[in-house]
One Martini backbone bead per residue (centre of mass of N, CA, C, O) as a GRO file, in nm:
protein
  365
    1UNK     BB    1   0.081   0.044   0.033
    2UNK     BB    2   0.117   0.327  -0.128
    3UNK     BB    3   0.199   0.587   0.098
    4UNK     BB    4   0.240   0.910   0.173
    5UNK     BB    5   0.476   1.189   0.313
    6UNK     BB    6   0.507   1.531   0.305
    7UNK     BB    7   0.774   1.710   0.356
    8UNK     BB    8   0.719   2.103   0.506
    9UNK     BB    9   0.920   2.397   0.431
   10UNK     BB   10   1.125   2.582   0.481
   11UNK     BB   11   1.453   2.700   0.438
   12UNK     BB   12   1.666   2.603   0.682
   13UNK     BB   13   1.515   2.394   0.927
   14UNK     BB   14   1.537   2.057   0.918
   15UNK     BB   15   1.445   1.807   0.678
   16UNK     BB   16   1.668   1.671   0.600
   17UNK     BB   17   1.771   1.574   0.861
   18UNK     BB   18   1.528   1.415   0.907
   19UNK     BB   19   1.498   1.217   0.693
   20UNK     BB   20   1.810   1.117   0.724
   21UNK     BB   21   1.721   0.928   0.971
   22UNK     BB   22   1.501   0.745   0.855
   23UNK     BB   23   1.633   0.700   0.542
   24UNK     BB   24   1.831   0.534   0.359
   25UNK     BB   25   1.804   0.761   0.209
   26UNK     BB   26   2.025   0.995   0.138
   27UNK     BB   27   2.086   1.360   0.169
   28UNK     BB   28   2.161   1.647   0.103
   29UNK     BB   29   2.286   1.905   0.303
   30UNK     BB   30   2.274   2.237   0.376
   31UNK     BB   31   2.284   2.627   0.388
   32UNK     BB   32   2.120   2.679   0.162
   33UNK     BB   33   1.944   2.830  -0.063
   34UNK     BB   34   1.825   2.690  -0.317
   35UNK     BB   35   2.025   2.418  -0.357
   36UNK     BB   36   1.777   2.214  -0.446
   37UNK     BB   37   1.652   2.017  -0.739
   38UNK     BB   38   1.494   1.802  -0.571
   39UNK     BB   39   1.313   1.527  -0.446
   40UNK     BB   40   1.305   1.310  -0.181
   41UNK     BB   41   1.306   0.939  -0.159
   42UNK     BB   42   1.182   0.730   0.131
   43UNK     BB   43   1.214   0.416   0.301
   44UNK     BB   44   0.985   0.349   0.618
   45UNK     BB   45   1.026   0.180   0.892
   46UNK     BB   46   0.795   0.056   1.107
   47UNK     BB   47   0.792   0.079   1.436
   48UNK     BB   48   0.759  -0.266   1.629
   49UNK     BB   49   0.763  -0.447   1.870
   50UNK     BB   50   0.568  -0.686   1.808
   51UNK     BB   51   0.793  -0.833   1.641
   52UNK     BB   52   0.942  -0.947   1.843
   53UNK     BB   53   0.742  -1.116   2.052
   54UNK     BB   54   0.621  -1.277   1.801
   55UNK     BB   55   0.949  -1.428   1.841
   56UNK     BB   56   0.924  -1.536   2.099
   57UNK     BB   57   0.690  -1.730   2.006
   58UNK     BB   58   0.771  -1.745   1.671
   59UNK     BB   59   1.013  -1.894   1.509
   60UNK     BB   60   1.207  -1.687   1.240
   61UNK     BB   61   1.377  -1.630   0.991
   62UNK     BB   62   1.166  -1.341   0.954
   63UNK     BB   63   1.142  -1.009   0.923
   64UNK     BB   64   0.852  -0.776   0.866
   65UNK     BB   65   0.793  -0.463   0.819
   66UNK     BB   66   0.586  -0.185   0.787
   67UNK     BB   67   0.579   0.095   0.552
   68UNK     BB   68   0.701   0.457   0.433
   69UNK     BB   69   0.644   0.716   0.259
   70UNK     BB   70   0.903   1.005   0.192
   71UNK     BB   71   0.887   1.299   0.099
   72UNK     BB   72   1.128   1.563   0.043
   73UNK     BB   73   1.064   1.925  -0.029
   74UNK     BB   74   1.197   2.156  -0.109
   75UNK     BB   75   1.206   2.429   0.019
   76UNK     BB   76   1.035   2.717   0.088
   77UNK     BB   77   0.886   3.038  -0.004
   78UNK     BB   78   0.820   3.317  -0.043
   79UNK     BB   79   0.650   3.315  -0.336
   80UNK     BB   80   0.600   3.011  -0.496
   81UNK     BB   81   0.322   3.002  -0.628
   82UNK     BB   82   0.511   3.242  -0.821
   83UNK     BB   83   0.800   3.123  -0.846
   84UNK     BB   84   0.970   3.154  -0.648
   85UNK     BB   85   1.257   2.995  -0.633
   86UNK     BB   86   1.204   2.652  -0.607
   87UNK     BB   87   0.916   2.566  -0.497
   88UNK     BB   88   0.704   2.553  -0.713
   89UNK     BB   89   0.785   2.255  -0.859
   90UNK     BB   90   0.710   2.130  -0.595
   91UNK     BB   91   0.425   2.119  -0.518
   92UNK     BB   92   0.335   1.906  -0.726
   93UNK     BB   93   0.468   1.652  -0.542
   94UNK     BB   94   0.246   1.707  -0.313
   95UNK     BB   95   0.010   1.591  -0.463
   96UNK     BB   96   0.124   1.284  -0.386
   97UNK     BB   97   0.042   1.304  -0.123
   98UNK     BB   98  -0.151   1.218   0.156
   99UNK     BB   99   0.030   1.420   0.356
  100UNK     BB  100   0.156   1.606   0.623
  101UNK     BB  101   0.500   1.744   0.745
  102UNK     BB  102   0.538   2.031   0.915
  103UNK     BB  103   0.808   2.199   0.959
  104UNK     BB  104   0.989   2.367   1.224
  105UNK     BB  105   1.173   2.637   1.340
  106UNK     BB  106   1.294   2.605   1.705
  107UNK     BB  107   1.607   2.759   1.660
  108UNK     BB  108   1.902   2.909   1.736
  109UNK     BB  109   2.172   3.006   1.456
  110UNK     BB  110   2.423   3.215   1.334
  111UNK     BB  111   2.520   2.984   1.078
  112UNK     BB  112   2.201   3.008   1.017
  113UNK     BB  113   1.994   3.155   0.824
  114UNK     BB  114   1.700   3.311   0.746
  115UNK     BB  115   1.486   3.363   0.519
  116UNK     BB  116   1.345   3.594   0.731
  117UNK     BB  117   1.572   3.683   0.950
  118UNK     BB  118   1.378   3.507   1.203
  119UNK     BB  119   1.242   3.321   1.447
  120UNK     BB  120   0.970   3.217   1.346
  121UNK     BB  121   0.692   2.946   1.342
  122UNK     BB  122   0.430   3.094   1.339
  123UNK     BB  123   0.492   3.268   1.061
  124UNK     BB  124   0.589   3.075   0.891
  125UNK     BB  125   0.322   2.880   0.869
  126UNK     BB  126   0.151   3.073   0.758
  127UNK     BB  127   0.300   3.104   0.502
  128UNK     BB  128   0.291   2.825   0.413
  129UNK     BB  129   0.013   2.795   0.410
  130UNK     BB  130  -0.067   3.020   0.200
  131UNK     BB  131   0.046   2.891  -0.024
  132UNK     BB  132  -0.107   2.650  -0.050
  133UNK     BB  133  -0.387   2.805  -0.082
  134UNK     BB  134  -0.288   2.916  -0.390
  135UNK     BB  135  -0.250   2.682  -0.525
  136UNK     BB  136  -0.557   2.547  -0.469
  137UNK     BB  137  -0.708   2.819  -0.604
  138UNK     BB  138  -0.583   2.795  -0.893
  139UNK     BB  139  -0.717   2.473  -0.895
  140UNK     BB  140  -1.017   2.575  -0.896
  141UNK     BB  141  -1.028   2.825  -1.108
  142UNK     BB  142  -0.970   2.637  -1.360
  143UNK     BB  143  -1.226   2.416  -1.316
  144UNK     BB  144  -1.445   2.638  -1.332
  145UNK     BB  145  -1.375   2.722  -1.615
  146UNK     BB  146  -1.456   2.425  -1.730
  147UNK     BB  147  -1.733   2.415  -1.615
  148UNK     BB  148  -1.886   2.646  -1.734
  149UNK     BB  149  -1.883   2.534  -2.011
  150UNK     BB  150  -2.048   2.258  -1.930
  151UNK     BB  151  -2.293   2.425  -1.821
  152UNK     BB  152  -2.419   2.577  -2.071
  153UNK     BB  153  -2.569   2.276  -2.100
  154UNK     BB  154  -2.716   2.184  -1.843
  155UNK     BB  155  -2.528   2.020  -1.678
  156UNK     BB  156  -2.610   1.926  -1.385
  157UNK     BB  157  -2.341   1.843  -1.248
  158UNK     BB  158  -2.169   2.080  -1.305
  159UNK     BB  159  -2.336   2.286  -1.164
  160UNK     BB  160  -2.267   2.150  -0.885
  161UNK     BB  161  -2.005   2.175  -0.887
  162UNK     BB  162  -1.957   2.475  -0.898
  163UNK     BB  163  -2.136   2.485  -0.569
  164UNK     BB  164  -1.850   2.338  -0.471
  165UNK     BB  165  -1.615   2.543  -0.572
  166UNK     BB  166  -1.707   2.794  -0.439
  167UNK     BB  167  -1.684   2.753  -0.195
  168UNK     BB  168  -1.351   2.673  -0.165
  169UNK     BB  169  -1.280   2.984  -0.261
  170UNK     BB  170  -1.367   3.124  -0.075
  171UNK     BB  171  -1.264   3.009   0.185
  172UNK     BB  172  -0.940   3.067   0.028
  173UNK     BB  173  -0.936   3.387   0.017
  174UNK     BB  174  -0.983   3.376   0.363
  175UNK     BB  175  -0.739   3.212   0.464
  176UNK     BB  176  -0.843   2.904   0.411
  177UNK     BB  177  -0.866   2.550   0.451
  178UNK     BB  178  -1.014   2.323   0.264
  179UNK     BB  179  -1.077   2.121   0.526
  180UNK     BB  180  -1.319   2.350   0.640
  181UNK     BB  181  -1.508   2.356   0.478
  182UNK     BB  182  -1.835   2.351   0.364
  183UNK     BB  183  -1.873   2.036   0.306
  184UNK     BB  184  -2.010   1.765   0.189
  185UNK     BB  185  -1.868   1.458   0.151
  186UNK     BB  186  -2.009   1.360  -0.132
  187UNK     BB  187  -1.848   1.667  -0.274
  188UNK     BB  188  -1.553   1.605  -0.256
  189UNK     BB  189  -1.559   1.479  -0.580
  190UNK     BB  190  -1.512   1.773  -0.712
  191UNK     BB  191  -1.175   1.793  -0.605
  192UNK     BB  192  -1.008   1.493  -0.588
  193UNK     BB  193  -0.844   1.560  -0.904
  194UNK     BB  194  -0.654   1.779  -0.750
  195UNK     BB  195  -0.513   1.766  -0.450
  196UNK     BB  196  -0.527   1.906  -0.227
  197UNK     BB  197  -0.322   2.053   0.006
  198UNK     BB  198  -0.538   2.190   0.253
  199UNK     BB  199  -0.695   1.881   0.302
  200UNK     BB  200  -0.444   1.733   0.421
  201UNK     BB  201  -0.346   1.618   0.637
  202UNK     BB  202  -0.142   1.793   0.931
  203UNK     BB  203   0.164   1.752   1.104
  204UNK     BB  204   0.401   1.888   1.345
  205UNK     BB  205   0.745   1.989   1.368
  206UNK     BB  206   0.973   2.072   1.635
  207UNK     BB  207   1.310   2.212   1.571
  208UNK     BB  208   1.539   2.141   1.799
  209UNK     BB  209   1.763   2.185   2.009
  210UNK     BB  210   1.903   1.973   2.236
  211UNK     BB  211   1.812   2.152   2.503
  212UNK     BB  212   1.501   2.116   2.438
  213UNK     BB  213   1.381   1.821   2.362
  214UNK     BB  214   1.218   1.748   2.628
  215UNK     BB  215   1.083   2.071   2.699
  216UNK     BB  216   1.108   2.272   2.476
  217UNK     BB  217   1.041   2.638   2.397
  218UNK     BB  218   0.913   2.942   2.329
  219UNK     BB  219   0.864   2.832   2.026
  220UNK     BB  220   0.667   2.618   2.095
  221UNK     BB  221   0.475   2.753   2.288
  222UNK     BB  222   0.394   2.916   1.975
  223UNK     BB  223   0.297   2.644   1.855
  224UNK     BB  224   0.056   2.568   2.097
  225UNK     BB  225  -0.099   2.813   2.060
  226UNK     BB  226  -0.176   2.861   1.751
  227UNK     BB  227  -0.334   2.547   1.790
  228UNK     BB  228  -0.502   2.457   2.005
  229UNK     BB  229  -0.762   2.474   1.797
  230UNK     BB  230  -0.636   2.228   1.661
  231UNK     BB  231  -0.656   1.871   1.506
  232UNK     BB  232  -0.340   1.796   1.594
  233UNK     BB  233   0.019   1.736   1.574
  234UNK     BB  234   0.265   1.792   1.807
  235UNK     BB  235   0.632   1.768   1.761
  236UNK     BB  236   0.947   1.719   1.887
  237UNK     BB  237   1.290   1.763   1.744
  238UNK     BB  238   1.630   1.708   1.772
  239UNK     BB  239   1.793   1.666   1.479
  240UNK     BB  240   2.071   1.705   1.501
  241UNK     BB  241   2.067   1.441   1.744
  242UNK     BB  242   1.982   1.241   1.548
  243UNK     BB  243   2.183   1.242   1.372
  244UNK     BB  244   2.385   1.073   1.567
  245UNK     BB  245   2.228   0.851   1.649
  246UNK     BB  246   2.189   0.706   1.375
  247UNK     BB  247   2.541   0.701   1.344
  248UNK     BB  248   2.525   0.485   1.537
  249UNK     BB  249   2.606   0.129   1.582
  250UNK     BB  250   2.476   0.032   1.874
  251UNK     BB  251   2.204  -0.003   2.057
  252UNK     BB  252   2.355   0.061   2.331
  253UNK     BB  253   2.439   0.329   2.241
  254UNK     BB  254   2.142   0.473   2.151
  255UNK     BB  255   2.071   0.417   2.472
  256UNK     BB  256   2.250   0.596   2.599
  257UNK     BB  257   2.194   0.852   2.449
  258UNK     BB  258   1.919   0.873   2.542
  259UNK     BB  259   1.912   0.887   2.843
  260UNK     BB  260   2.133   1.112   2.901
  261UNK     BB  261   1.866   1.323   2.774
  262UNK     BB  262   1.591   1.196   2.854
  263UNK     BB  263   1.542   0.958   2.680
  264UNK     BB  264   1.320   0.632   2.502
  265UNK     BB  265   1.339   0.761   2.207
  266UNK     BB  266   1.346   0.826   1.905
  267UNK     BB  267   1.179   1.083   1.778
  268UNK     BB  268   1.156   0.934   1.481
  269UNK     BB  269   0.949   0.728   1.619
  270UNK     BB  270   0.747   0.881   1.663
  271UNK     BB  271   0.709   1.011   1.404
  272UNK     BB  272   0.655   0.732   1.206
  273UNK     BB  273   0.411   0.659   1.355
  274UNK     BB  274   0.235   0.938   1.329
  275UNK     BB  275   0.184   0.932   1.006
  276UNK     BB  276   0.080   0.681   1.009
  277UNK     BB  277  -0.160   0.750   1.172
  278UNK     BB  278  -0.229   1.006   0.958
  279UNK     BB  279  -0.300   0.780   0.747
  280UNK     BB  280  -0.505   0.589   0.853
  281UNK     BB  281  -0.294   0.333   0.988
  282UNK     BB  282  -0.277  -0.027   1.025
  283UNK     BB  283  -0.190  -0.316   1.189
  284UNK     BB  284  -0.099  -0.661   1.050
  285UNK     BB  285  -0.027  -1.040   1.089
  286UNK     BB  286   0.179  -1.258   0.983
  287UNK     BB  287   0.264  -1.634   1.123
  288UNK     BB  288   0.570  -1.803   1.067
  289UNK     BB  289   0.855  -1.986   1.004
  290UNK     BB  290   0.952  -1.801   0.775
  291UNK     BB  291   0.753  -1.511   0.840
  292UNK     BB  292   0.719  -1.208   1.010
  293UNK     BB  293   0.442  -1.002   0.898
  294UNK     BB  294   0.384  -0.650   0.842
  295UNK     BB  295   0.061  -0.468   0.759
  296UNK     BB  296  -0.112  -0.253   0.534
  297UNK     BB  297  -0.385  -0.062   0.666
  298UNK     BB  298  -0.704   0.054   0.684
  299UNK     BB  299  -0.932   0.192   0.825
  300UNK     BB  300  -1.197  -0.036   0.815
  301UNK     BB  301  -1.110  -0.244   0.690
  302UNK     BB  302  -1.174  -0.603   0.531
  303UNK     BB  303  -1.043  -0.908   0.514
  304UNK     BB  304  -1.059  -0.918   0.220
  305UNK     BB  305  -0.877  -0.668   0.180
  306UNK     BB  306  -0.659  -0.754   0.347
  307UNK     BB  307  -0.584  -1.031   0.199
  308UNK     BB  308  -0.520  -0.815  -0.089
  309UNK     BB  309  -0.224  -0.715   0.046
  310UNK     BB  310  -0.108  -1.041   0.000
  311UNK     BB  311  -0.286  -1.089  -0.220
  312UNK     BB  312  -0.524  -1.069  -0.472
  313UNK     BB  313  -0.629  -1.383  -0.471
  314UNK     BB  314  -0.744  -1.380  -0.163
  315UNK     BB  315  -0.994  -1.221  -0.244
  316UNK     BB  316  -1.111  -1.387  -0.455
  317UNK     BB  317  -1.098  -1.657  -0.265
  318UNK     BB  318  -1.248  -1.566  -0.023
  319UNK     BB  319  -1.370  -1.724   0.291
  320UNK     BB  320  -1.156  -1.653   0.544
  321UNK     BB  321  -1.065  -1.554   0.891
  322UNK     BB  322  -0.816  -1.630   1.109
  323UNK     BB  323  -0.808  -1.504   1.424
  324UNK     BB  324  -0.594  -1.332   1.631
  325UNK     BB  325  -0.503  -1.139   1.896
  326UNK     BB  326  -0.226  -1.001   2.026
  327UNK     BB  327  -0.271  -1.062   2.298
  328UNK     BB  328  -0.387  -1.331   2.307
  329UNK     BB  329  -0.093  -1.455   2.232
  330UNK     BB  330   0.118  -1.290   2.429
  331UNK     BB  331  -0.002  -1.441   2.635
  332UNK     BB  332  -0.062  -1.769   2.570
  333UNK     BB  333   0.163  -1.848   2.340
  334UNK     BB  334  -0.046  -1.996   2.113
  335UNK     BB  335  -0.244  -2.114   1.942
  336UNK     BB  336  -0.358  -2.375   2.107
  337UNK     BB  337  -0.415  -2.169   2.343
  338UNK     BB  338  -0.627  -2.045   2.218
  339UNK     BB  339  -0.831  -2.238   2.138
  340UNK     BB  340  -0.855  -2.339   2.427
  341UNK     BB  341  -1.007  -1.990   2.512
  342UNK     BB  342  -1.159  -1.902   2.266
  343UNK     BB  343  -0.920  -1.696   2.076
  344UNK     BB  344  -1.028  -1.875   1.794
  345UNK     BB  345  -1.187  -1.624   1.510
  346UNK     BB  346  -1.410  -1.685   1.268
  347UNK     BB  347  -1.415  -1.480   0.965
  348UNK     BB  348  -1.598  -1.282   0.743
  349UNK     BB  349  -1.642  -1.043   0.482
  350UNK     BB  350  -1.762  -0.830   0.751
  351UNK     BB  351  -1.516  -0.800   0.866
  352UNK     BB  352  -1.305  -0.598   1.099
  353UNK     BB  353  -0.996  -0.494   1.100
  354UNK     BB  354  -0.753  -0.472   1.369
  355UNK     BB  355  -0.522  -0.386   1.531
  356UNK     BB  356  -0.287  -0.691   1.572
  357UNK     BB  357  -0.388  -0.872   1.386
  358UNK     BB  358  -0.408  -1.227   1.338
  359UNK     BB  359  -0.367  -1.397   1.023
  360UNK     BB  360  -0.560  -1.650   0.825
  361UNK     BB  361  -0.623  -1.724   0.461
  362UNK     BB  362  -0.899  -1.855   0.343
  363UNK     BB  363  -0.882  -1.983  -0.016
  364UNK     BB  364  -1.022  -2.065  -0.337
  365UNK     BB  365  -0.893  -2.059  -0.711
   0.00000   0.00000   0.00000
C-alpha cells in the first residue's frame, strides 16, 4: 500500500536532517537557500515492538516491518506559489502524498541564517500554509472555468461542481485551508482530482536545539498556542541530535545516548509512528516459520480487502479469515493455546480488521 507523507518547510529549517535520520536513502543537507534541485523519496520502516515479542513465541527466518514512503520537498519561500525561489515546481509534488509532515525551525543558530531573517516558527507556519493555499486557489479557479463551459449545456452534474468549487474558492481567498471549508462528504468528489494541498491531514514538528529536545523552549510554546485550537499533532524533536543518533553503530550506544538526554526513545521513531497513524493506518500480522509480517491497512477495511493486501489471489479467492488478536496471542503464548481459551476467531467477509491482529486467510482460486 503505497501511501506517501510530504515533509514540508521553508529553506533551512532541518527537513532534510530529519529524513536523513529515518531513510535509508540519504540526502544532501547544504546551508544554503534554494540549493536543491530535486525531492527526495525514501522507504521507512515503522518501529513496532510488537514484531520482536511476535519472534519470542513464534520462531522465523525473517522479521518484514510495514513501511511509509516519505517525500522530502525542497524549502519552500515566500511567493512559491508564484515562482519565487525553487519551491514552486515542487508543489506540485506534494499532490501526490497523502499527508503533510510540516517542520517548524524553533532554534536559534547565528551560522544558519533564516530566509526569514528571524526565527518565528508561528510566522513561518502561516506563511508556509498561505502558498499552500494560493496554490489551490489557482487550481480550483481553473476547474471552475472548465466547468462553467460545460454548465452552459445544461449539464447538471456540472452545475452542482460549480456549487462546490464556488464554497472552496471562497473559503480560500478568506485564507482558510480547503479541509474546513463546510463542504457535505459527499461532493468531495468535484475536488478529489485536484489532490488539494490544504484538505491533507497534517501535522507539525517543532525542529529543536539539544537542550530544549525533553521540555521544548518559547518557540514550541508559541507554536502550541497558536495550534491549540486545531486538530493536529506537534511532536518536537532535535533534528541535529537525531542525526548523532542514527550515526550509532550500535543499539546499546543508542540507547546510552538517549537516557543521558532524559529520552526513551529516538524522536523520529515517534515521527513514524505518528505518521503512520496520520495517514490513517493500522496493521495486521501474519505469523509463521518462514517470515513474521507486518501489514498496512487502512483503517476500517474488512478481511477481504486485509487478504488483498497479501496478495490479490487470496481476496477473490477468500472463505474466512482464522484471526488472533495480538494480547492474547502474547498472553497465551501460542496459536493452540488461544484455540483452547476460544480466542480463536473464524471470521467472514464482513469483519472489520483491528489493529494487531494475527490473521490466516483461507481462500480458494
Amino acid at each position: 500500500m503505497a501511501l506517501k507523507c510530504g515533509i514540508v518547510g521553508l529553506t533551512n529549517i532541518g527537513k532534510t536532517t530529519i529524513f536523513n535520520c529515518f531513510s535509508e536513502t540519504k540526502a544532501e543537507v547544504t546551508n544554503f537557500s534554494f540549493s536543491t534541485d530535486k525531492s527526495n523519496l525514501g522507504t521507512v520502516k515503522v518501529p513496532d515492538q510488537r514484531l520482536q515479542k511476535l519472534l519470542e513465541i513464534q520462531q522465523s527466518e525473517k522479521i518484514i516491518p510495514t513501511v511509509v514512503d516519505i517525500i522530502d520537498i525542497p524549502g519552500i519561500a515566500k511567493g512559491a506559489s508564484e515562482g519565487e525561489g525553487t519551491g514552486n515546481k515542487f508543489l506540485g509534488d506534494l499532490r501526490n502524498t497523502d499527508a503533510l509532515i510540516h517542520v517548524l525551525r524553533c532554534f536559534d543558530d547565528d551560522n544558519l541564517v533564516h530566509v526569514e531573517g528571524s526565527v518565528d516558527p508561528v510566522r513561518d507556519m502561516e506563511l508556509l500554509n498561505f502558498e499552500l493555499q494560493v496554490k489551490d486557489l489557482e487550481s480550483i479557479e481553473k476547474k471552475i472555468s472548465r466547468l462553467e463551459k460545460i454548465a452552459k449545456s445544461n449539464d447538471k452534474e456540472a452545475k452542482k461542481g460549480l456549487e462546490v468549487l464556488k464554497v472552496f474558492k471562497e473559503h480560500l481567498e478568506n485564507l482558510n485551508p480547503a479541509k474546513t471549508a463546510d463542504v457535505k462528504e459527499e461532493d468531495l468528489k468535484y475536488v478529489k482530482d485536484l489532490n488539494l494541498l490544504t484538505i491533507k491531514p497534517v501535522m507539525y514538528v517543532c525542529n529543536v536545539d539539544e537542550d530544549s529536545a525533553v521540555s521544548g523552549n518559547k518557540y514550541t510554546e508559541a507554536v502550541e498556542e497558536a495550534l491549540k485550537d486545531e486538530d493536529t499533532k506537534i511532536l518536537t524533536i532535535a533534528a541535529a541530535m537525531e542525526a548523532e543518533i542514527s550515526e550509532l553503530e550500535s543499539e546499546e550506544e543508542r540507547i546510552e545516548f538517549l537516557n543521558d538526554m532524559g529520552l526513551n526513545e529516538p524522536g523520529v521513531d515517534k515521527l513514524i509512528r505518528a505518521a503512520y497513524d496520520l495517514l490513517n493506518l493500522q496493521t495486521f500480522f501474519t505469523v509463521g516459520p518462514k517470515e513474521i509480517h507486518a501489514w498496512t491497512l487502512k483503517k476500517g477495511m474488512t478481511a477481504p480487502e486485509a487478504a488483498g493486501v497479501i496478495h490479490s489471489d487470496l481476496q477473490k479467492g477468500f472463505i474466512r479469515a482464522e484471526v488472533m488478536h495480538y494480547d492474547d496471542f502474547v498472553e497465551l503464548g501460542s496459536e493452540a493455546k488461544c484455540k483452547e481459551k476460544g480466542k480463536f476467531y473464524i471470521e467472514g467477509k464482513k469483519y472489520i480488521v483491528q489493529d494487531g491482529d494475527i490473521l490466516n486467510i483461507r481462500f480458494n482460486v
